[in-house]
VOSEKE-591208 format. One record per residue: residue number from 1; y, x negated, z negated of N, C-alpha, C, CB in turn; residue in three letters. Coordinates in steps of 0.02 Angstrom, whole numbers. Each point is the difference from the previous one (the first is absolute). Glycine has a CB too. Layout:
<rs>
NUM	Y	X	Z	Y	X	Z	Y	X	Z	Y	X	Z	Ala
...
</rs>
This chain:
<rs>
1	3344	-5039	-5971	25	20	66	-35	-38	54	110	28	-50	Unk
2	-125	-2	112	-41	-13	51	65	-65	21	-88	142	38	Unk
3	73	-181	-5	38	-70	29	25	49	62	-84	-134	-38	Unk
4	135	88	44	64	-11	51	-30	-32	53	94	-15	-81	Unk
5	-99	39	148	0	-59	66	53	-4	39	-105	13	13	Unk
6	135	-80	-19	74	-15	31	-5	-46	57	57	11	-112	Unk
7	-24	32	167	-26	-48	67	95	-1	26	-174	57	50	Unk
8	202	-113	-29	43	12	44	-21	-1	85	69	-45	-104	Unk
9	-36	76	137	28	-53	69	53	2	20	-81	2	42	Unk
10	103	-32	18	64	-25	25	-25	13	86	48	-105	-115	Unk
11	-19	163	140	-16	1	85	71	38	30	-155	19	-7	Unk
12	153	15	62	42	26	11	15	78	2	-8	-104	35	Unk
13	49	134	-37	13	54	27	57	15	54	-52	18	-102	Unk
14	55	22	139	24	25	54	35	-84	29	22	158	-49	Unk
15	-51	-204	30	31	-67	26	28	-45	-47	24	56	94	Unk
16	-6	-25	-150	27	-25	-63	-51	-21	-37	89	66	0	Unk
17	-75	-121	-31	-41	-14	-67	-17	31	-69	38	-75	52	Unk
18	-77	70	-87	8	55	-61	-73	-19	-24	88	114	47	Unk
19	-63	-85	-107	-70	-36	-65	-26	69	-9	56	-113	-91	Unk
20	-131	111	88	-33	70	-44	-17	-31	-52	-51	77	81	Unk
21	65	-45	-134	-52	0	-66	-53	41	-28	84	-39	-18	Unk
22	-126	32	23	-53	37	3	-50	19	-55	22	-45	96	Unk
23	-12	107	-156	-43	11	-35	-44	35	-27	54	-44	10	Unk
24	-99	36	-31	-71	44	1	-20	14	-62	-43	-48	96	Unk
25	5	66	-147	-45	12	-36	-38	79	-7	65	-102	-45	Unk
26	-131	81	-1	-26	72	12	38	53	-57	-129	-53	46	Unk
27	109	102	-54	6	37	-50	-63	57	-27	121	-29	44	Unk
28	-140	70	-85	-64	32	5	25	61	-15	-84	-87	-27	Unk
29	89	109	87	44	75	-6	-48	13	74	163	-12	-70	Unk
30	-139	90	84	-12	26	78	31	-2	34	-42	52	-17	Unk
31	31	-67	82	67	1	77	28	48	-22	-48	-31	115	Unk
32	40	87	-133	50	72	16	33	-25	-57	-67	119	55	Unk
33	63	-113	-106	37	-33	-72	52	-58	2	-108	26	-50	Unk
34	86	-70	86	47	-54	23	44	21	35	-68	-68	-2	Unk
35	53	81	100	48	48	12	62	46	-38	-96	-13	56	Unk
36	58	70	-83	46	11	-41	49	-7	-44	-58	17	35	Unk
37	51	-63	-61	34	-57	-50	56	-26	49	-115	-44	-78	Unk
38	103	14	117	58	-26	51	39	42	33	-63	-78	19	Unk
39	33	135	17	32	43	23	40	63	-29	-75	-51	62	Unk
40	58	64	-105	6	46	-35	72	13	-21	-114	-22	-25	Unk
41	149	41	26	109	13	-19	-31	-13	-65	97	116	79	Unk
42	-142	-67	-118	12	26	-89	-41	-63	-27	-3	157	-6	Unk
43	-35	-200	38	-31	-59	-43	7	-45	11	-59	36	-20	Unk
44	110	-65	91	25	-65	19	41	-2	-83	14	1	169	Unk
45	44	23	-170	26	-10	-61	-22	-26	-75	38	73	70	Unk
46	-93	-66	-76	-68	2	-53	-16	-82	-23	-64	120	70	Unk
47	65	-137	-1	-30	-82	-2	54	-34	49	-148	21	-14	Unk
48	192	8	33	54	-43	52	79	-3	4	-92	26	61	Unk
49	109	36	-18	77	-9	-17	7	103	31	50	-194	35	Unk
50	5	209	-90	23	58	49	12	-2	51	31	29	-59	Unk
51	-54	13	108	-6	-14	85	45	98	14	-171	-113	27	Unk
52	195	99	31	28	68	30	-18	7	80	104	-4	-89	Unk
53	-101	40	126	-22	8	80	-52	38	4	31	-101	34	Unk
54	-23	75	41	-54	61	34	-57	-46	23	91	97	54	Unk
55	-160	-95	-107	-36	-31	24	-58	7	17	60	-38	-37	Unk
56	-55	6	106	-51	50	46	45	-56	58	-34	173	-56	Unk
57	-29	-179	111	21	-34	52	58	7	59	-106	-10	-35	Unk
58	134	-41	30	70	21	24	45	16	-60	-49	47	108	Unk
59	49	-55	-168	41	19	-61	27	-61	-7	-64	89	-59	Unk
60	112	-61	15	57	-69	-50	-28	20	-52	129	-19	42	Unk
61	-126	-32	-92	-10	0	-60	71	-52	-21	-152	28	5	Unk
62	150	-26	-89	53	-31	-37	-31	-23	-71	94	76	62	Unk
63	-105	-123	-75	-29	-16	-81	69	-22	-27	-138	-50	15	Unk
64	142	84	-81	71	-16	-49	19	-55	-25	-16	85	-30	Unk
65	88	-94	63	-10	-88	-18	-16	-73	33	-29	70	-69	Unk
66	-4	-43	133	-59	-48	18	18	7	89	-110	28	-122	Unk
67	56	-13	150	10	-16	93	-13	80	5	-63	-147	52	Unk
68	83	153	39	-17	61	1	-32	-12	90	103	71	-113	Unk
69	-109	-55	168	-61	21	33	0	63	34	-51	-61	-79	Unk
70	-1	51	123	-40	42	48	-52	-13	5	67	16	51	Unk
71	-112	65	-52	-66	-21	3	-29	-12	79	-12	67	-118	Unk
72	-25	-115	155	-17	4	48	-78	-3	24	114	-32	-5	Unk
73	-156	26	-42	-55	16	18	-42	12	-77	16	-69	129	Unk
74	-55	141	-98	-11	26	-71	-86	49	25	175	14	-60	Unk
75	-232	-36	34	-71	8	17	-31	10	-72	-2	-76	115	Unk
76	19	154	-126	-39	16	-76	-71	-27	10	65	117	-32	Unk
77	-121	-136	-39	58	-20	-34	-21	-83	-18	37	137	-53	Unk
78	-21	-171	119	-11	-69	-6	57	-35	25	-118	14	8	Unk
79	159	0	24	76	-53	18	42	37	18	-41	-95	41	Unk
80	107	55	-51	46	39	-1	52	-77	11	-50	134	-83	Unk
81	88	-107	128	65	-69	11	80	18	-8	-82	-50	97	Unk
82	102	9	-105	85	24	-33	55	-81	15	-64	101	-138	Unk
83	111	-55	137	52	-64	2	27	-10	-66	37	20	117	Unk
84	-22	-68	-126	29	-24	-65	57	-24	4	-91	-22	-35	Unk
85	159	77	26	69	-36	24	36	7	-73	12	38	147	Unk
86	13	-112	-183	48	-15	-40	24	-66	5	-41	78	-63	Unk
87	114	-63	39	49	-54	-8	23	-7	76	-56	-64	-110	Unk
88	40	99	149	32	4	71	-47	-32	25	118	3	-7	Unk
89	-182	-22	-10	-64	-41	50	-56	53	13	13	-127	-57	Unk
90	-68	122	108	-50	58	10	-49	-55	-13	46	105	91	Unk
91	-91	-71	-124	-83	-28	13	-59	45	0	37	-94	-56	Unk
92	-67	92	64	-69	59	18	-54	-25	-40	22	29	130	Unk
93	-40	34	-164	-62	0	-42	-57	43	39	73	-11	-116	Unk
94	-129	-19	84	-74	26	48	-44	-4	-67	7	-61	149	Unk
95	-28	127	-158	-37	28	-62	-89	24	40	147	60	-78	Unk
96	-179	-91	51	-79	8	42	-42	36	-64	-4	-130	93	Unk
97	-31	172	-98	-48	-1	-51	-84	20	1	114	19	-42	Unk
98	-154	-74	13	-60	19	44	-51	14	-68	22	-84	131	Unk
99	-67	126	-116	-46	21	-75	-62	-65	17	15	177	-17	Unk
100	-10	-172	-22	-65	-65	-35	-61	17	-39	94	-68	-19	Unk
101	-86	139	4	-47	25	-20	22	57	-11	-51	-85	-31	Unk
102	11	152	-10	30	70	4	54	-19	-53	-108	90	34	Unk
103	122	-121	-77	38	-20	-53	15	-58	-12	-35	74	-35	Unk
104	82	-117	77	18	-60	17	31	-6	68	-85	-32	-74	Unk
105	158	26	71	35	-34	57	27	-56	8	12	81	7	Unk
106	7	-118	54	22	-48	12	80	21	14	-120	-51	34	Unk
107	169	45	-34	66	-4	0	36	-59	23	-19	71	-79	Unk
108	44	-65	167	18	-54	30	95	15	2	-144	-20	77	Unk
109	166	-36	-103	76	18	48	23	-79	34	60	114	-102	Unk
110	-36	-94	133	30	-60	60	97	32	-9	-150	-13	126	Unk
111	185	-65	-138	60	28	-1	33	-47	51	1	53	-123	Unk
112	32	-48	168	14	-47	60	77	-4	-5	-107	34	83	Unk
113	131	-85	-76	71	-12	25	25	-38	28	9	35	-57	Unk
114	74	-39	69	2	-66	61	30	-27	-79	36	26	178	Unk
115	-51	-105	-134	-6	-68	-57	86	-20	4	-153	-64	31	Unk
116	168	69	-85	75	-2	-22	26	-57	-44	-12	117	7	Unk
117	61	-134	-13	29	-34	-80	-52	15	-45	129	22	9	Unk
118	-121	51	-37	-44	27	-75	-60	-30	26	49	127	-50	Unk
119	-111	-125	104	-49	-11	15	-24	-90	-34	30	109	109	Unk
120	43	-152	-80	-1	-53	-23	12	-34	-65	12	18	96	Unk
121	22	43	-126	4	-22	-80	-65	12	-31	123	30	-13	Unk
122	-106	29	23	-68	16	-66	-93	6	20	113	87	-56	Unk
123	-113	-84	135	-64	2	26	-29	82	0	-17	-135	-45	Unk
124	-56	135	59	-27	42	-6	4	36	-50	-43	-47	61	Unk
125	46	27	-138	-29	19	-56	85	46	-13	-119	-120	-45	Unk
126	174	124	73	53	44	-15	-43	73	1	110	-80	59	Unk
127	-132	97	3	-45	63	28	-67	18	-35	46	-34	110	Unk
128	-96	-26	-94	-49	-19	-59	-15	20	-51	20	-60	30	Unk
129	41	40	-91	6	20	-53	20	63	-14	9	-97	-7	Unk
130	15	131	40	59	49	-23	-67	72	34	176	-88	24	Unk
131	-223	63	18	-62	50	24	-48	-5	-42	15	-8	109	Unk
132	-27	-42	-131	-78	-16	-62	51	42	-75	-78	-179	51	Unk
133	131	192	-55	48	38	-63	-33	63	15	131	-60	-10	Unk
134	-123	61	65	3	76	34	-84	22	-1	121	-24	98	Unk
135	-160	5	-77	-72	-16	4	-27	4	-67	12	-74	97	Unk
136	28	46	-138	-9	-13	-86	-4	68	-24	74	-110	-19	Unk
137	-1	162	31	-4	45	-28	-11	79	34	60	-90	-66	Unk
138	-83	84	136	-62	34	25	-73	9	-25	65	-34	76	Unk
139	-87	-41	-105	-64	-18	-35	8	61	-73	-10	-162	48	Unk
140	66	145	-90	-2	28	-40	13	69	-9	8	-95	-14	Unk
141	30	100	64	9	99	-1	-79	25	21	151	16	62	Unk
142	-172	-38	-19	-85	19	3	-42	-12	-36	9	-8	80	Unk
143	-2	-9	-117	-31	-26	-73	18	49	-51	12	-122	25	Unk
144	40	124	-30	45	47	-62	52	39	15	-20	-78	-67	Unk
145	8	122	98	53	31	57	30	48	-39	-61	-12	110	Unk
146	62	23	-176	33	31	-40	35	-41	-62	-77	89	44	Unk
147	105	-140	-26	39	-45	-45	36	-15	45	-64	-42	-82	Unk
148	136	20	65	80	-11	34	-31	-56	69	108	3	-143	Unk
149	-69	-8	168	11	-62	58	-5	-70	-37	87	75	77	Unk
150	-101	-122	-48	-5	-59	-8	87	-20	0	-139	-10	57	Unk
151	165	-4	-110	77	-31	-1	7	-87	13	28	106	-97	Unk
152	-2	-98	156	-25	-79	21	59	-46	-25	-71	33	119	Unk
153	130	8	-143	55	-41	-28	-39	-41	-72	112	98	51	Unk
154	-129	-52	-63	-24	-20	-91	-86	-28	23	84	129	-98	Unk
155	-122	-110	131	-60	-62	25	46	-59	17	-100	81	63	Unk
156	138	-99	-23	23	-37	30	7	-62	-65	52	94	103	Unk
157	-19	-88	-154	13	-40	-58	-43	6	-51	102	4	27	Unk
158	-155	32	-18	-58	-15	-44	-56	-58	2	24	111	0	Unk
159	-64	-121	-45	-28	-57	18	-46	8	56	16	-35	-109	Unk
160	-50	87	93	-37	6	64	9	0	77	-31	42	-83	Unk
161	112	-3	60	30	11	68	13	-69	38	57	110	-47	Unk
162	-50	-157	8	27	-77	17	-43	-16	25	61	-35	-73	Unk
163	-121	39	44	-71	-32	25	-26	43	59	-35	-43	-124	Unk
164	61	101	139	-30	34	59	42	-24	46	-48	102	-45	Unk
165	139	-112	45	14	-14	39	13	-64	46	10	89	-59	Unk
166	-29	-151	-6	-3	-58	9	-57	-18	61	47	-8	-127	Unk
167	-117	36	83	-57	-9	46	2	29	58	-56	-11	-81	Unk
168	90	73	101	19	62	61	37	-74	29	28	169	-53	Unk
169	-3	-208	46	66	-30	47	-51	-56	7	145	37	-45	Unk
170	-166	-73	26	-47	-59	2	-39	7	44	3	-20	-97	Unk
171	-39	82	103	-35	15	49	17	38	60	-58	-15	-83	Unk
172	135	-4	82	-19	30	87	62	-80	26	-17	208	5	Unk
173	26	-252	-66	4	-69	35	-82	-29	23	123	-29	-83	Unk
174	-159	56	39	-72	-36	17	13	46	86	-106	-16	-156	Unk
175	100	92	148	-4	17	90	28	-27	23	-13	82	11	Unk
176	92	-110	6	13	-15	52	-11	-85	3	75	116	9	Unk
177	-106	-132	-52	10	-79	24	-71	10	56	60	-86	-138	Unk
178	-116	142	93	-71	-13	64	41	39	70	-144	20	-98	Unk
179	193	8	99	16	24	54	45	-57	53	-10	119	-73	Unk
180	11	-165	47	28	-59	24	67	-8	-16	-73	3	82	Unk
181	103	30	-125	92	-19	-24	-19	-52	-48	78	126	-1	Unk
182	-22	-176	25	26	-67	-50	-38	18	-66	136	-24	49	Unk
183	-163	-21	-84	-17	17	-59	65	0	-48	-119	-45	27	Unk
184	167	-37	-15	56	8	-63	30	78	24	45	-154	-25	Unk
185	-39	141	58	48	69	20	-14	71	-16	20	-65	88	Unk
186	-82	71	-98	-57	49	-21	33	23	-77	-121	-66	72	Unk
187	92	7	-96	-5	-12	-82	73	20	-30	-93	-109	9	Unk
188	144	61	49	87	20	-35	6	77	2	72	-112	53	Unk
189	-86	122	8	7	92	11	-33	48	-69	-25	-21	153	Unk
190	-25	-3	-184	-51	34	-21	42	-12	-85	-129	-24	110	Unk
191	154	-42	-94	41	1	-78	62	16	-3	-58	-80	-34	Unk
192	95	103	97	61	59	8	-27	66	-22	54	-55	106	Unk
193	-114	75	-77	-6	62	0	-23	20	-76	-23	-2	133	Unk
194	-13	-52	-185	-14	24	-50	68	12	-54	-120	-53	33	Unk
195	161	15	-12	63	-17	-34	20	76	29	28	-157	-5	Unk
196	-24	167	47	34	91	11	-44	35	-31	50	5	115	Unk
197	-97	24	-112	-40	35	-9	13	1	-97	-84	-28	139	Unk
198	107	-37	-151	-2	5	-102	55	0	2	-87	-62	-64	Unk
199	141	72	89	68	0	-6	22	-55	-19	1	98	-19	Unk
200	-31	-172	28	27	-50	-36	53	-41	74	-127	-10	-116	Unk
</rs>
């Protein structure tokens, strides 16, 4: 698998404070193919979560289980922006995608929120982790797009899964310490978040 680039920051929005987490890697597929994959009602499901709405700019959407949203900025077929509202909090996602070659994309998301309690427990790598899962089994539906979804309950307690998610959390304490957060504070967050992420 192509590497992970994990960047935080910490600036403001509308005056408020709030963390982006920010992640990238390539994939060797086509823009339109990628696109599709994300956008798509019949293949979000494939590699992500059942989704319902009207999507298309200015739409709601609903993923099962999970957050649900408005789309607010949407530029076939390279970005597309959305709100991310669960547990009664909003945060906004920003999906970029740029070709790298006729068969090779780059895949940017930025996930922003205001900096909370949860922000302070577990750090970046709560969001982090739970997008490089997601990122994980995008990789693989484009790869093998005719075998089941990636089951992240049962990755999750596998060995590998341990080792993806261990190293997934490690490294986005490595981001935010270069982003200037406390290092202990980094590291505790990063060993909350692996402890969720394995159910331990």
């Amino acid at each position: 698998m192509a590497a992970i680039d994990r960047q935080v920051e910490l600036t403001e929005r509308d005056e408020e404070a709030v963390s982006t987490v920010k992640v990238a890697r390539s994939f060797n597929t086509s823009m339109q193919n990628t696109w599709d994959a994300l956008t798509n009602r019949e293949r979000i499901p494939q590699w992500f979560l059942p989704i319902t709405g009207d999507l298309k700019l200015g739409g709601s959407y609903a993923l099962e289980g999970n957050a649900s949203g408005s789309i607010t900025a949407c530029t076939p077929p390279t970005h597309v922006s959305l709100t991310w509202e669960f547990a009664g909090d909003v945060s906004w996602v920003d999906l970029r995608i740029t070709a790298t070659s006729a068969d090779s994309v780059l895949l940017e998301l930025d996930h922003t929120a205001l900096l909370s309690p949860h922000w302070d427990q577990f750090g970046a790598g709560a969001t982090g982790v739970g997008w490089e899962m997601s990122y994980l089994g995008l990789y693989l539906y484009l790869v093998h797009p005719n075998e089941d979804r990636l089951d992240e309950e049962a990755f999750a307690v596998s060995e590998q899964g341990k080792r993806f998610i261990t190293g997934s959390s490690q490294g986005w304490a490595n981001a935010s310490i270069a982003a200037g957060i406390d290092a202990t504070a980094a590291k505790a967050a990063a060993e909350r978040t692996t402890a969720f992420y394995l159910g331990n």
